[in-house]
C-alpha positions as CSV (number, residue, x, y, z in Angstrom):
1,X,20.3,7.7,-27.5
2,X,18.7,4.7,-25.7
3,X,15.8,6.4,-23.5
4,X,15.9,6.1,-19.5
5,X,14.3,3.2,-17.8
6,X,11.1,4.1,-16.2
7,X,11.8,3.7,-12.1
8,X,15.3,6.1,-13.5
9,X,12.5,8.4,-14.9
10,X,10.5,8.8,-11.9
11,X,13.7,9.0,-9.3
12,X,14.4,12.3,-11.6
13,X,10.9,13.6,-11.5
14,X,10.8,12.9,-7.7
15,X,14.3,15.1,-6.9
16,X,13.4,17.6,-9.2
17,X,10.2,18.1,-7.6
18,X,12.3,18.5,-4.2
19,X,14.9,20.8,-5.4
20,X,12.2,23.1,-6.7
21,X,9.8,22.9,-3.8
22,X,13.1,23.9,-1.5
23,X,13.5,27.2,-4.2
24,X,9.9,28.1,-4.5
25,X,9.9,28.3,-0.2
26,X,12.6,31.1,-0.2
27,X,10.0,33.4,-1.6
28,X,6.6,34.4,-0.2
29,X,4.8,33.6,-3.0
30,X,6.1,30.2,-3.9
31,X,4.0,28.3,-1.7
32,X,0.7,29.3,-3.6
33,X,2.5,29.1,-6.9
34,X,3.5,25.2,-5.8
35,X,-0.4,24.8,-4.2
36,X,-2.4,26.7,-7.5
37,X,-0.2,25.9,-10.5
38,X,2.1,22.5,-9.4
39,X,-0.1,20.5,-7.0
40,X,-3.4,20.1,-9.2
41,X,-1.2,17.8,-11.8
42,X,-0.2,15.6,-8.7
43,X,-3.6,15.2,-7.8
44,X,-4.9,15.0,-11.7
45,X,-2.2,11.7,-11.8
46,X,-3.0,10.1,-8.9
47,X,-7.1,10.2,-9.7
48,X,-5.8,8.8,-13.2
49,X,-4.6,5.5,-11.7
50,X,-7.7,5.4,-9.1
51,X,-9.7,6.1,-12.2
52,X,-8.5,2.5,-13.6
53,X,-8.2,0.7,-10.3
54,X,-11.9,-0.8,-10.2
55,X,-11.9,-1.9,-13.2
56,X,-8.2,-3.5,-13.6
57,X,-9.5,-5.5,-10.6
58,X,-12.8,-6.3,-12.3
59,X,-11.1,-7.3,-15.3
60,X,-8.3,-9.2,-14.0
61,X,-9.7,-11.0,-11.4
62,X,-12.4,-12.3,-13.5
63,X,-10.5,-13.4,-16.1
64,X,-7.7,-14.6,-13.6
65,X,-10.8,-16.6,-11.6
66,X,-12.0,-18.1,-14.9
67,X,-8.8,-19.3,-16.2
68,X,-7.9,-21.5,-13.3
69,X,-10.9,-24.0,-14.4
70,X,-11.4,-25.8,-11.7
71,X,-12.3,-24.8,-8.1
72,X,-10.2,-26.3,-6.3
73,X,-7.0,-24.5,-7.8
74,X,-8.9,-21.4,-6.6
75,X,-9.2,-22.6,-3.0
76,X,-5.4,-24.3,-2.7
77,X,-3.9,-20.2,-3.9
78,X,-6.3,-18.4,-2.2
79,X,-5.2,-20.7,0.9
80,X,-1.4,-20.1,0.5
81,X,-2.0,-16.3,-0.1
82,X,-3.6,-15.4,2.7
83,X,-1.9,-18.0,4.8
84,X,1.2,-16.1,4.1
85,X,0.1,-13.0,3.9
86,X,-0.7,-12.9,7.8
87,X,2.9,-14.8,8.8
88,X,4.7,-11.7,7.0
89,X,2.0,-9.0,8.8
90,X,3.0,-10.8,12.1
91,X,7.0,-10.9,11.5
92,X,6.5,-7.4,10.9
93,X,4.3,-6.1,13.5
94,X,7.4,-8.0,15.6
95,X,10.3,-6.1,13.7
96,X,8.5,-3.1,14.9
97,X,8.0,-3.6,18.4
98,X,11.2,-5.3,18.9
99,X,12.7,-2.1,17.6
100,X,10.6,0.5,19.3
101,X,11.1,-1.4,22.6
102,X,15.0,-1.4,22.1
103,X,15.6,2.3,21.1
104,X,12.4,3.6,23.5
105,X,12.0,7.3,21.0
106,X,8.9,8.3,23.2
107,X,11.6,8.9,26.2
108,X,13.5,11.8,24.1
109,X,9.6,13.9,24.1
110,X,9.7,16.3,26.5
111,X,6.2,17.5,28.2
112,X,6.0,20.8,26.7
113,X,7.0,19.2,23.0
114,X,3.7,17.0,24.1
115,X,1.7,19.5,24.6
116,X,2.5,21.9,21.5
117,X,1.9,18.5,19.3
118,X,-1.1,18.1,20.9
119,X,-2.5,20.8,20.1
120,X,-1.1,21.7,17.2
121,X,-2.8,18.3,15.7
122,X,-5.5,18.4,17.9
123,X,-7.9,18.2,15.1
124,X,-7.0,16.0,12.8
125,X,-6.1,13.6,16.1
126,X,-10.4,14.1,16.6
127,X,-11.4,13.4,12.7
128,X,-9.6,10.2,13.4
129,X,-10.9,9.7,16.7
130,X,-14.4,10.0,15.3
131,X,-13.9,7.6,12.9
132,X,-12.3,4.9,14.2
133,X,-15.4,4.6,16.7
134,X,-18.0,4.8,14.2
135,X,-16.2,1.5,12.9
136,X,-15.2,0.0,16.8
137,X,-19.7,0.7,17.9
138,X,-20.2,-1.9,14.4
139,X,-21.0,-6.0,15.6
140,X,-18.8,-8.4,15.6
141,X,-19.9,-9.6,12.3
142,X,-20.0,-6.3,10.4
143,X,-16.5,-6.6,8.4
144,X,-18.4,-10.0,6.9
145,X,-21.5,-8.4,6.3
146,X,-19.9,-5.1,4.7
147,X,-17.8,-7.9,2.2
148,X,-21.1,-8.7,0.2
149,X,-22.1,-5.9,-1.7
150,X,-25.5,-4.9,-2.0
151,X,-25.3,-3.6,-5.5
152,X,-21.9,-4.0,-7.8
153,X,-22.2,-0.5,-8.8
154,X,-22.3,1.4,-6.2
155,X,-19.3,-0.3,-4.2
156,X,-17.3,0.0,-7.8
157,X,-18.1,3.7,-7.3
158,X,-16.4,4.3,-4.2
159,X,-12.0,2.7,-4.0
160,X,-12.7,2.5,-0.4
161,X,-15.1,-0.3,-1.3
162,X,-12.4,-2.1,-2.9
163,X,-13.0,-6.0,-1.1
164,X,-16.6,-5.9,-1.8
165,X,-15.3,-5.5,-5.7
166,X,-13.0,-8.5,-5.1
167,X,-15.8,-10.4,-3.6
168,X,-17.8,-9.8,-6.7
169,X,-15.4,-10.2,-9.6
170,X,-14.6,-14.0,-7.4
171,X,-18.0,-14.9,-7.1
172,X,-18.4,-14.0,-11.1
173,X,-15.6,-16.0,-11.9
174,X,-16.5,-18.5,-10.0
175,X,-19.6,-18.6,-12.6
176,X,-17.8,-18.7,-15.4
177,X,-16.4,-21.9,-14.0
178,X,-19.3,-23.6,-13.5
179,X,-20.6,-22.7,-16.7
180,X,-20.5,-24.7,-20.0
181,X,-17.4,-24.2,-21.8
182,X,-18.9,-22.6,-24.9
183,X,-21.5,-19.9,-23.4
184,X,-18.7,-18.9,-20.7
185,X,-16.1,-18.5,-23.8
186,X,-18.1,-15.2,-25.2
187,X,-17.8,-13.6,-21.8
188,X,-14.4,-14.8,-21.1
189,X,-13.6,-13.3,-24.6
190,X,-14.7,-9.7,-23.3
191,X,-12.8,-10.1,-20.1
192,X,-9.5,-10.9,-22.2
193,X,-10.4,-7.8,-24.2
194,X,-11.3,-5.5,-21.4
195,X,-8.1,-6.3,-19.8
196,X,-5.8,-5.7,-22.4
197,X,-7.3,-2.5,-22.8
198,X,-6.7,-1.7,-19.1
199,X,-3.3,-2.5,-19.4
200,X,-2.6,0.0,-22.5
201,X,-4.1,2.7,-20.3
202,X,-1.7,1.8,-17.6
203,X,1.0,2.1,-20.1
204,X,-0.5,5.7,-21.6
205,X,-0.8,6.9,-17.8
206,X,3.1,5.8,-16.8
207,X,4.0,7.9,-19.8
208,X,3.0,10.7,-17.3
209,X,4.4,9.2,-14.3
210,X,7.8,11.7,-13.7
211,X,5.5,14.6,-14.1
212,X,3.2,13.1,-11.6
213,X,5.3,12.5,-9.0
214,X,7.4,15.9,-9.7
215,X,4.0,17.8,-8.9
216,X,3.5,15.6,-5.8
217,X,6.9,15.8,-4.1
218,X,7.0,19.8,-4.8
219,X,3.4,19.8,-3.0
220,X,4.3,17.6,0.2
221,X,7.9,19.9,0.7
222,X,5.8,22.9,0.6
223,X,3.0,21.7,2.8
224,X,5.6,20.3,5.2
225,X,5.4,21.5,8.7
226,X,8.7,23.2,10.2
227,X,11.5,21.4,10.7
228,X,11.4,22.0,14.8
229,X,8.6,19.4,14.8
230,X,10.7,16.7,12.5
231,X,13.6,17.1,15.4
232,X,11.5,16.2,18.2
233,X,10.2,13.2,16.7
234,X,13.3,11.8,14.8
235,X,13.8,8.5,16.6
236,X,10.2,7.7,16.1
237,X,10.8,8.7,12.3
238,X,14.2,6.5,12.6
239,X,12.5,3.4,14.0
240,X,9.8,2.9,11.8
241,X,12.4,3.5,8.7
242,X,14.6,0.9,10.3
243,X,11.8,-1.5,10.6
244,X,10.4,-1.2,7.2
245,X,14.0,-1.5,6.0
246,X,14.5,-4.7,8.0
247,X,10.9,-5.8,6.7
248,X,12.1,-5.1,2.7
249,X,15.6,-7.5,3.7
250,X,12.8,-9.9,5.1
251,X,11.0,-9.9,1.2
252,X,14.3,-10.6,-0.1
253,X,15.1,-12.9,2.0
254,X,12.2,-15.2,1.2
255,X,12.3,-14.3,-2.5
256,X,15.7,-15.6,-2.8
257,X,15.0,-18.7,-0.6
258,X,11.9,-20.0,-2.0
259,X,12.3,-18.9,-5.6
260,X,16.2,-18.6,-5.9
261,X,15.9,-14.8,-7.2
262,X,18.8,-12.6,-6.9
263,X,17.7,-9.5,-5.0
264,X,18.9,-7.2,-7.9
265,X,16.5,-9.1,-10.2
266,X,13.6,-8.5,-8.0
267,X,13.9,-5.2,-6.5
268,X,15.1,-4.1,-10.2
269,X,11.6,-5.9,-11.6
270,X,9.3,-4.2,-9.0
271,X,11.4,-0.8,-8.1
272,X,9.0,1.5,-10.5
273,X,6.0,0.0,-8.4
274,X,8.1,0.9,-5.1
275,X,8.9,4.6,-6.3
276,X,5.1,5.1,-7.0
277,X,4.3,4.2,-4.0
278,X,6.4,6.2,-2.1
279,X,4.8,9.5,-4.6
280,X,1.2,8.5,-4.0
281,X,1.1,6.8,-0.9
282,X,-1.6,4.5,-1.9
283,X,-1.2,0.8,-2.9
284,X,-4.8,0.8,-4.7
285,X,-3.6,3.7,-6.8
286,X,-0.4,2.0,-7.9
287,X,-1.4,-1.5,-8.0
288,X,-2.3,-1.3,-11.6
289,X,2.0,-0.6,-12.0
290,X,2.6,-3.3,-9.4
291,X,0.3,-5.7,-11.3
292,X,2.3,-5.1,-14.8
293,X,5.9,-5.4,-13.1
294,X,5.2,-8.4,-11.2
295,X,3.7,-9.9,-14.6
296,X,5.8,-9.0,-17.1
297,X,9.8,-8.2,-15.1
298,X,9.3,-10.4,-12.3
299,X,8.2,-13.5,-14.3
300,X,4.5,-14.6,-12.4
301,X,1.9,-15.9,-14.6
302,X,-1.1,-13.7,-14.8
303,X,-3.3,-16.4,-13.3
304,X,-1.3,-15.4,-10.1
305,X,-1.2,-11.7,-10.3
306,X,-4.8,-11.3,-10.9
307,X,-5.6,-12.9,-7.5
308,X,-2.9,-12.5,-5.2
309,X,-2.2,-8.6,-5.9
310,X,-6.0,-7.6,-5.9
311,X,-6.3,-8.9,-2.6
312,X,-2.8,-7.9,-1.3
313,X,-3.5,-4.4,-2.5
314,X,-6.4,-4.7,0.4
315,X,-5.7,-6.6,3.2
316,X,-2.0,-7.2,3.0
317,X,-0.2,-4.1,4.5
318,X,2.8,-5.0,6.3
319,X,4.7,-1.4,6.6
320,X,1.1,-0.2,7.9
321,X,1.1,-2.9,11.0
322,X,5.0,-2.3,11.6
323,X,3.7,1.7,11.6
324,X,0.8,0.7,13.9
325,X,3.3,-1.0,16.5
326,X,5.5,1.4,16.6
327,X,3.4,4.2,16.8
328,X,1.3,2.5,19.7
329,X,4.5,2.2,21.7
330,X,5.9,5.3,21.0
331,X,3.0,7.3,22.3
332,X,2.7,5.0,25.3
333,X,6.2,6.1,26.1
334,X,5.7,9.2,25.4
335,X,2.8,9.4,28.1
336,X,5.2,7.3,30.5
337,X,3.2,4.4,30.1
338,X,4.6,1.0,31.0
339,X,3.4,-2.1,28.3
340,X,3.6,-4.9,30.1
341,X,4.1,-8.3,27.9
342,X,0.7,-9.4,27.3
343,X,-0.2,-5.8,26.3
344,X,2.4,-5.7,23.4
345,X,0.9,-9.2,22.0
346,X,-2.0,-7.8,22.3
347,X,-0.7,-5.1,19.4
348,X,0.6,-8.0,18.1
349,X,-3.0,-9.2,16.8
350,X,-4.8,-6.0,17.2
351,X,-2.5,-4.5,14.3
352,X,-2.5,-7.5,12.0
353,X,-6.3,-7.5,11.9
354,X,-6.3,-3.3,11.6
355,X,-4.2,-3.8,8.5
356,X,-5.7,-5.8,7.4
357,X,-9.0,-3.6,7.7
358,X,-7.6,-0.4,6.4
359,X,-8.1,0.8,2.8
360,X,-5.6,1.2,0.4
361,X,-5.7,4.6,0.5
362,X,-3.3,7.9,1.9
363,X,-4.0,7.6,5.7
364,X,-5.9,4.8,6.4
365,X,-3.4,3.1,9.1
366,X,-3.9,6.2,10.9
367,X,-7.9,5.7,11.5
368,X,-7.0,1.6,12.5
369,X,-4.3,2.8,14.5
370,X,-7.1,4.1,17.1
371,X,-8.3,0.8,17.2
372,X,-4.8,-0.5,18.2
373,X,-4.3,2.4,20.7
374,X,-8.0,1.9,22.2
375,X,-7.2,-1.9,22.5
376,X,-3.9,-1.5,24.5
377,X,-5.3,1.5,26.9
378,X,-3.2,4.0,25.0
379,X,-4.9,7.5,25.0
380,X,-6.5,8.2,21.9
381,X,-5.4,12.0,22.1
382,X,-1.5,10.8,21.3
383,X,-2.5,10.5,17.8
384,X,-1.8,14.0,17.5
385,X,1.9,13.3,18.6
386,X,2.7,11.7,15.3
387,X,1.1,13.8,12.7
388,X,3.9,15.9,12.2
389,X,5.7,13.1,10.4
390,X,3.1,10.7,9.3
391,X,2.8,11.8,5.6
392,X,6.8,11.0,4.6
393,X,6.0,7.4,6.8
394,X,2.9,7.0,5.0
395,X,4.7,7.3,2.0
396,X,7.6,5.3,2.8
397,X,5.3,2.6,4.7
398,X,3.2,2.1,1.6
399,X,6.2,1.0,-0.4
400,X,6.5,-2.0,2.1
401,X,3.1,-2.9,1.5
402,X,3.7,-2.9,-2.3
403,X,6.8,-4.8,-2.1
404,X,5.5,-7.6,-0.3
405,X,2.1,-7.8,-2.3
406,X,4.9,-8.6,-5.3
407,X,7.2,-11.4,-3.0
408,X,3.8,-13.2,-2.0
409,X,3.0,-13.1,-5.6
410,X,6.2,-14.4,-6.6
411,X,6.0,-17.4,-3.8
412,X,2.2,-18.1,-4.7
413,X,3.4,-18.5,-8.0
414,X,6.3,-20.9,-7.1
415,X,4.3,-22.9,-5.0
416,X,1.7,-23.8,-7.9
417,X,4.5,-24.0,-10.4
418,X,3.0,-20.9,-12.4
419,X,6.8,-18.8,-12.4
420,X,8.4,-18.2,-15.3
421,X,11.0,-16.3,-16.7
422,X,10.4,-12.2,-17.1
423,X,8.5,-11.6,-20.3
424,X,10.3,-8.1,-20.7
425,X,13.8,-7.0,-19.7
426,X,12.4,-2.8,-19.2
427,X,9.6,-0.3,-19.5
428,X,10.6,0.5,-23.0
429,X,10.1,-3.0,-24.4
430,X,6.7,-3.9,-22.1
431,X,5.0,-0.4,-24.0
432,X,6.1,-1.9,-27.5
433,X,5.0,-4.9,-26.7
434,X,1.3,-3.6,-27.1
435,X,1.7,-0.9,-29.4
């Protein structure tokens, strides 16, 4: 009996862990059962891919760095990557407020719904608060300044730190380069081997991956708050799922145009990278998936996907800037506030840079969406309107963000003639492959 495809595998674990969440709430003592006995594996699978994150980037990146040979190559992709990374953050930031501008969601919130959000979420709406102004009081310089690393090892210690291990693992590449061939080969040697061991990790951890998400799913349905809350913030919840939607068609779109791949081919190659993102809502934890589809189904040459993913996985987050103007608008509305033009392109930048700035972690947008709010005169204490719903966007945002770290990667790679055909046609055959 041929064995299901992986992104099959997880879609199961993901509905089961739904259908018994909903049974385990019908009785008292479910919840705790689902929070004691179900949770901790979610959690345990998650800190397994974060576990592996660092040093797939450290590895890969390095060894992707080194390969290129020459400098300039370096230069003309990093060029293209981030050029286009910030055009598909500002198409997106656009989808969002051209939607939340049509549909106007912060109209239907009635004062006394305001107010019971308010303070329901009042604070959480503060942690963020507190945050976001710790990072707004920084100079004008401090994002460059936090980018070098004072010592490697403690910023590999820490995922939030993940650009300052990108700068490094560049800079050492870079190195290699400008090395002589035969003392750079001994290191380049352990790079190759390092990676590869990486990678077989990845494939012992996706073993788990239907459990994982199982466990997670049960936990968010039980943590869920009541459905009353979900009601009045619906067309908010319907907006940003229409934009990311929209923003997915835009991936496509491009995919097809500039690299003449059918959309069943790519969402088929990178759908396993999209489902774990949606379970763990966190791009660094599931790059190390995204890395492996986009390689081995999607057909990009590893000299690609160990630059352009590593540094999509941090600074390109397109469903969290769509989430960000939306948001902002929405909670303007709610408070009957009026955005006049220059106001919304204001958001326009404000969010690009914010996701740009946020870490590739569960919740992040929601600490740089002060920043956007603070920018456009938006109180602050609105934050709280949206936390009833933020988790399931969170999770469906961050599946945005993966899919269009894979569609840059796949355009980067066309551009500089580095796209091939799919080394593996599933899962199955990518795991025997390194057996």
């Amino acid at each position: 009996m041929k064995k299901l495809e992986l992104h099959w595998q997880i879609l199961l674990g993901m509905l089961g862990g739904v259908l018994f969440a909903l049974v385990m709430v019908q009785f008292e003592w479910g919840p705790k059962i689902v929070a004691d006995w179900i949770k901790p594996f979610g959690n345990i699978f998650i800190n397994s891919l974060k576990l592996i994150a660092v040093p797939l980037i450290l590895g890969s990146l390095i060894k992707g760095v080194s390969d290129l040979k020459d400098i300039s190559k370096l230069s003309k992709m990093g060029g293209r990557t981030i050029g286009i990374y910030i055009l598909t953050t500002v198409i997106a930031v656009s989808i969002g407020l051209t939607i939340v501008n049509v549909v106007q969601p912060g109209a239907s919130i009635s004062e006394e719904t305001r107010n019971e959000l308010v303070e329901n979420y009042k604070g959480d709406a503060d942690s963020k608060i507190l945050q976001a102004n710790q990072q707004k009081e920084a100079g004008p310089l401090q994002a460059l300044e936090d980018l070098v690393p004072s010592n490697i090892f403690n910023a590999a210690s820490d995922n939030g730190n993940m650009l300052q291990v990108i700068f490094f693992a560049i800079f050492f590449g870079i190195g290699l380069i400008l090395i002589p061939e035969e003392k750079a080969s001994p290191v380049k040697k352990f790079f190759d081997g390092f990676n590869e061991v990486i990678l077989k990790l990845i494939d012992l951890i996706m073993l788990a991956a239907p459990f994982g998400v199982f466990a997670l799913l049960a936990a968010l349905v039980v943590e869920s708050p009541s459905l009353d809350l979900f009601k009045a913030l619906a067309w908010y919840a319907v907006c940003v799922l229409s934009g990311l939607i929209l923003m997915i068609g835009v991936y496509i779109l491009i995919v097809f145009l500039i690299t003449k791949r059918t959309p069943a081919f790519f969402i088929k190659g990178i759908s396993p990278a999209q489902l774990l993102a949606f379970s763990t809502s966190s791009s660094a934890a599931t790059l190390p998936v995204t890395m492996e589809r986009v390689e081995e189904h999607l057909g990009v040459e590893e000299e690609v996907t160990s630059f352009v993913l590593p540094i999509g996985a941090t600074i390109n987050m397109d469903g969290t800037s769509l989430y960000q103007a939306v948001a902002a608008v929405f909670i303007a509305q709610a408070f009957g506030m009026d955005l006049s033009f220059s106001t919304q392109l204001g958001i326009i930048v404000t969010a690009t840079l914010a996701s740009i700035g946020s870490a590739a972690v569960p919740g992040a947008g929601m600490v740089m969406l002060v920043i956007v709010l603070a920018q456009a005169g938006i109180p602050e204490a609105g934050l709280a309107l949206i936390f009833a719903v933020d988790r399931p966007l969170d999770m469906c945002r961050t599946v945005v963000n993966v899919t269009g770290d894979a569609a840059v990667s796949m355009v980067v790679a066309k551009s500089v003639g580095k796209l091939g055909d799919p080394k593996v046609k599933n899962w199955d055959d990518s795991y025997k492959m390194r057996k």
